[in-house]
N, C-alpha and C positions, 0 to 999 in steps of 0.2 A: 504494500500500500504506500502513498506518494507520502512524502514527512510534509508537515502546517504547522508553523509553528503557532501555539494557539496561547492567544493572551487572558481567556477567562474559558473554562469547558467544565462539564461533569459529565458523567456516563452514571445512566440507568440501565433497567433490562424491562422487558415488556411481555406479558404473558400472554399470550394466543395462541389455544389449540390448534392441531392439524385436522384439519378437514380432510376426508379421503372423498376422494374423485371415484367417478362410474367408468369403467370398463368398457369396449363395444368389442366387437368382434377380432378373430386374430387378424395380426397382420405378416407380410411374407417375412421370413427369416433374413432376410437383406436389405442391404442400402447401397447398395457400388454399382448393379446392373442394370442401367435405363433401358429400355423399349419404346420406340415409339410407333410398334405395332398394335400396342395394347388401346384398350377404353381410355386409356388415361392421356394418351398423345398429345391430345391441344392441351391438358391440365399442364402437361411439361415442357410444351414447348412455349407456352405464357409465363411459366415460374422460372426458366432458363433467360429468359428477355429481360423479366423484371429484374435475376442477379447478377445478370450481367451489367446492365446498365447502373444499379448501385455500388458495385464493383469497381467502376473505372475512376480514375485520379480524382482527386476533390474539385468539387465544383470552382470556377472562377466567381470572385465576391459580385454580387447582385443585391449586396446591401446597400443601405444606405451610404451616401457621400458626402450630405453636407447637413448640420444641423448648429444649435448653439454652440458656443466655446464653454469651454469648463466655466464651470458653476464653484469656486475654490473655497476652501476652508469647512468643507461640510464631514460629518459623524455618521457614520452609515454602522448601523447593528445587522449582522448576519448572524441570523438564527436557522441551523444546522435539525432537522431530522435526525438523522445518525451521521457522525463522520467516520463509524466503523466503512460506509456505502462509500467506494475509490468514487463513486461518480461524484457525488456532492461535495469530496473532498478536491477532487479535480478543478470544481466551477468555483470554488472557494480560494484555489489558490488564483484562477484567472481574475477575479472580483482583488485581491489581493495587491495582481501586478496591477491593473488597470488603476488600481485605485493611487499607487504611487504616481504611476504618471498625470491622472488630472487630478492631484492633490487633496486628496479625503486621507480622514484618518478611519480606522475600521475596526469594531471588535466585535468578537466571534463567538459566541454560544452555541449549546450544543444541548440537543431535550435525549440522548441514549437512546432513543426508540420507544419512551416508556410516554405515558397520561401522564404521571405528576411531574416526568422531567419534562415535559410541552408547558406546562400550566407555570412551570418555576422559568423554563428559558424564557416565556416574553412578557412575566413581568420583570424579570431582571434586565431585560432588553427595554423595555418601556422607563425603565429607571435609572437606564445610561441617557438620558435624554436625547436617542441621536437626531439628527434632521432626517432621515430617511432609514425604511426596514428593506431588506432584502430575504426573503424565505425561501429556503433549500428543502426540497424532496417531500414534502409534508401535504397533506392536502388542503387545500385555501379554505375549503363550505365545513369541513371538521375543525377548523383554526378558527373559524372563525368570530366568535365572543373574546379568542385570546387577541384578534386584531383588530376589532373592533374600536377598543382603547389609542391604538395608534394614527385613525382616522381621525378620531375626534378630536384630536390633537394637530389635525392636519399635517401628518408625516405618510409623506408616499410611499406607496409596497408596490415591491416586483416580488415576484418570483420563479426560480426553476423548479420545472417539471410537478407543479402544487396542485395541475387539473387535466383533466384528459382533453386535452386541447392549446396549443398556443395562443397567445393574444389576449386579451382583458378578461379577467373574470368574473361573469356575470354573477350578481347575486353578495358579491364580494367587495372591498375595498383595494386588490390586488390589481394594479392598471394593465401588468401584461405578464404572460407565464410566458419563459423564454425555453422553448423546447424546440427539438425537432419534430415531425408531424407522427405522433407515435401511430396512426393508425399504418401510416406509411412506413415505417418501423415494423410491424408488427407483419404486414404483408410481406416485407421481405424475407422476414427472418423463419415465417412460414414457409415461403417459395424454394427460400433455400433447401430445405428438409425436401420437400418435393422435386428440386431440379437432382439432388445427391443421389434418390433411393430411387430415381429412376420413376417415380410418382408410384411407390409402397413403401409411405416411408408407416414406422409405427411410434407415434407421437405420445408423450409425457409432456404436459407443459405448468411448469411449474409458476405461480401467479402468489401476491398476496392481498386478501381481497380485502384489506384496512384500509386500503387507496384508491380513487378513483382511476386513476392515469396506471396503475397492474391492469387493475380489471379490466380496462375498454385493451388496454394489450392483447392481455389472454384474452378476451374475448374475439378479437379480430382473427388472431391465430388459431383459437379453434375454429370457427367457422370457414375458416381457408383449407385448412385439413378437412376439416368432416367434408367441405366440396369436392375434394380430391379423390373421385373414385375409387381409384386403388390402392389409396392411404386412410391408415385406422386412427383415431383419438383413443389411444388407451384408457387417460387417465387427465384430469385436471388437476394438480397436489397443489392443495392453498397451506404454504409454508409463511410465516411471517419474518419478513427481513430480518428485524431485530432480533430472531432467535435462529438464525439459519446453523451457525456453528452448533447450537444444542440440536436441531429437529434434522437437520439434512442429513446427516451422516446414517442416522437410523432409518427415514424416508426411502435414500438410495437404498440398502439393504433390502427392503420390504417391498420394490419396486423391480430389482432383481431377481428376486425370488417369487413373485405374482409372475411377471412377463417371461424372463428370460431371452432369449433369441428376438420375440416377438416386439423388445422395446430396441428401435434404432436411431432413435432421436429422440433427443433432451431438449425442450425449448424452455427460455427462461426470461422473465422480464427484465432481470440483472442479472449479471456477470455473477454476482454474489453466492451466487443458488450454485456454481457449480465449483469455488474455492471449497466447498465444504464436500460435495459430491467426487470429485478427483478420484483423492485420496481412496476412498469408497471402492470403486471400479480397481482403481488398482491392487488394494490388498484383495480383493476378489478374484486376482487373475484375467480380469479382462484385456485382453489385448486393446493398443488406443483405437484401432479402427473397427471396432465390437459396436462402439456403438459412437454418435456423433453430437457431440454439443453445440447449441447455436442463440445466442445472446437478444435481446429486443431492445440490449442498452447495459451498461450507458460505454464500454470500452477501457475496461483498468488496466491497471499493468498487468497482473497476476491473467487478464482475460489475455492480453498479446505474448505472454509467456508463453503459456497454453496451445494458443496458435503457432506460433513459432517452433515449439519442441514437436506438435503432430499429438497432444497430449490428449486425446477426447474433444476437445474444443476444436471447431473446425472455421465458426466463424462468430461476430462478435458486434450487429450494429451498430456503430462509437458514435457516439455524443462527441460532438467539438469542445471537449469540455471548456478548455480555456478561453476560447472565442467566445463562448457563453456568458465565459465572465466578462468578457469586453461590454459585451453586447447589454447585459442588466448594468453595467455602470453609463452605459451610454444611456439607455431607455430610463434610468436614474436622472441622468443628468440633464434630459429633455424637461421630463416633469419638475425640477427644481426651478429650469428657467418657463414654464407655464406653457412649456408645448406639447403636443401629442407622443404616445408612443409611434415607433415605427412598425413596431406589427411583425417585423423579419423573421422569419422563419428560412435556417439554413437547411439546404436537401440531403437527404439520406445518403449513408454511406457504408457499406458493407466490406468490414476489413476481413481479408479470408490468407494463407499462405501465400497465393501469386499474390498481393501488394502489399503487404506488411512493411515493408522496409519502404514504401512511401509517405509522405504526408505526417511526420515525426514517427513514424512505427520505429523505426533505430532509436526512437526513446522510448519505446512502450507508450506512446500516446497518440492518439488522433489529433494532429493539430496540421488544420491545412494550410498550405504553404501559397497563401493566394493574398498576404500581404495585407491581412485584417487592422494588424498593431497599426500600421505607420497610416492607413488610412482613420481609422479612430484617432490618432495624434493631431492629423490633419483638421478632422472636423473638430478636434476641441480647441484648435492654436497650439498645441503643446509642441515640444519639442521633438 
């Protein structure tokens, strides 16, 4: 996980059952042999187009390029979901650089995953009195009596990935969730499994249903599978982030031993789900390509490791994390000066073996090399 050096945190823990998932029928014992003499033809020659094209080098920026100049001397409180999750530790550290360059100061809380660590991070976030909140991984309509407080104080709220949708969230005080388009996300990481097993693939997807923006995930990924003629939904396993290291280890076991052969893909809303699951597969003897991992976000290290060694993990949707951070101090820095969000939403990107070592993968990170920094420098006057 990436080192944050963090100026005020606590960790909690958070208790939620595992829910077991319904079963459907078996699926074929493989994932390496396509056909496209089968029923399933057009299914895999649509999920072969869509990974291909999320596959290819990062997009050219199609963000914005001009907006106010830094807004200087402002207190921005980042209140953290879990920072155990690399994703929200990632967008924390971009929120971090960005923030040196157009001159904020920034402190950092953290709720562990737990109710009463949420209820304690934003009144003690409300208490640092900052000019603006930024909220990480959480969901904005269950936050919301804790942000409520911060409206009515007139302090503006961004946040990542807080709703199943980017752009302002309605209902909420949150002026815009900076995500990638997770339904689009979710479709690929689907298509994947389908363009690999030749369109049989037999699907596990792992979801935690405390979130709105898991749920519409998993939900978009089962529905892509279950259309897949010649691909089975074995199972939906609603596993909760905050306790993945206690439930996953035993989940993988008991999911091995239901399926066997039959289970050929792993999908997971985070990367998170499958640090704990690895290890699992391996002391079981499974060879890496037994069976196939494949990520709906957000692109950690520990996920491009995985990728890289051929480890069970085969591919990894990545979040832009850092550019993310750019991008919430910018949509920040608009609302301080009384302008609109931009709305931006960056396009999907499927990091798999053939391009890893693009796009910062020689760092273990998704960061596209389309020269985001020095245009955010631009539009704010900075340096």
């Amino acid at each position: 996980m990436r080192s944050l050096l963090l100026p005020w945190a606590f960790a909690c823990t958070q208790s939620v059952a595992v829910a077991q998932g319904v079963s459907t029928a078996p699926a074929s014992d493989t994932f390496a042999a396509p056909s496209s003499t089968t029923a399933t033809g057009r299914d895999l020659a649509d999920a072969k187009r869509l990974v291909d094209a999320a596959a290819r080098p990062a997009a050219g920026w199609t963000g914005p390029r001009d907006g106010p100049r830094a807004q200087p001397g402002k207190r921005i409180a980042l209140v953290n979901e879990d920072l155990r999750n690399g994703g929200i530790l990632g967008v924390d550290e971009g929120v971090l650089e960005a923030a040196r360059v157009i001159g904020w100061s920034v402190k950092v809380f953290d709720s562990g995953g737990s109710p009463e660590g949420r209820k304690k991070m934003l009144a003690d976030a409300l208490n640092s009195r900052p000019d603006g909140l930024i909220v990480f991984g959480g969901d904005a309509h269950a936050l919301l009596s804790g942000l409520r407080p911060f409206a009515e104080q007139g302090i503006p709220i961004v946040g990542w990935h807080v709703a199943a949708q980017a752009g302002p969230v309605a209902g909420t005080p949150v002026a815009m969730n900076v995500s990638t388009d997770p339904l689009a996300v979710a479709r690929v990481t689907a298509s994947a499994a389908i363009a690999q097993s030749g369109g049989h693939a037999g699907v596990v997807i792992f979801t935690d249903t405390n979130y709105e923006l898991p749920r519409a995930k998993a939900d978009a990924m089962a529905a892509i599978v279950r259309a897949c003629s010649g691909c089975t939904l074995l199972e939906v396993r609603d596993v909760a982030i905050s306790r993945n290291a206690e439930l996953m280890p035993g989940a993988t076991r008991d999911l091995l031993a239901r399926y066997g052969k039959r289970w050929t893909h792993a999908l997971a809303i985070n990367d998170i789900y499958f640090d704990y699951a690895a290890p699992v597969l391996t002391q079981a003897g499974l060879p890496n390509a037994g069976l196939s991992m494949l990520s709906a976000g957000d692109g950690s290290d520990s996920a491009f490791l995985r990728i890289r060694t051929g480890t069970f993990q085969t591919g990894t949707v990545a979040e832009p994390l850092n550019l993310h951070g750019w991008q919430l101090v910018d949509e920040m820095n608009r609302l301080f000066a009384g302008e609109r969000v931009t709305g931006y939403v960056f396009p999907v990107h499927l990091v798999t073996a053939d391009n890893i070592s693009a796009d910062g993968g020689d760092r273990l990170v998704y960061d596209p090399a389309n020269g985001y920094r020095d245009i955010y420098r631009h539009i704010w006057q900075r340096p």
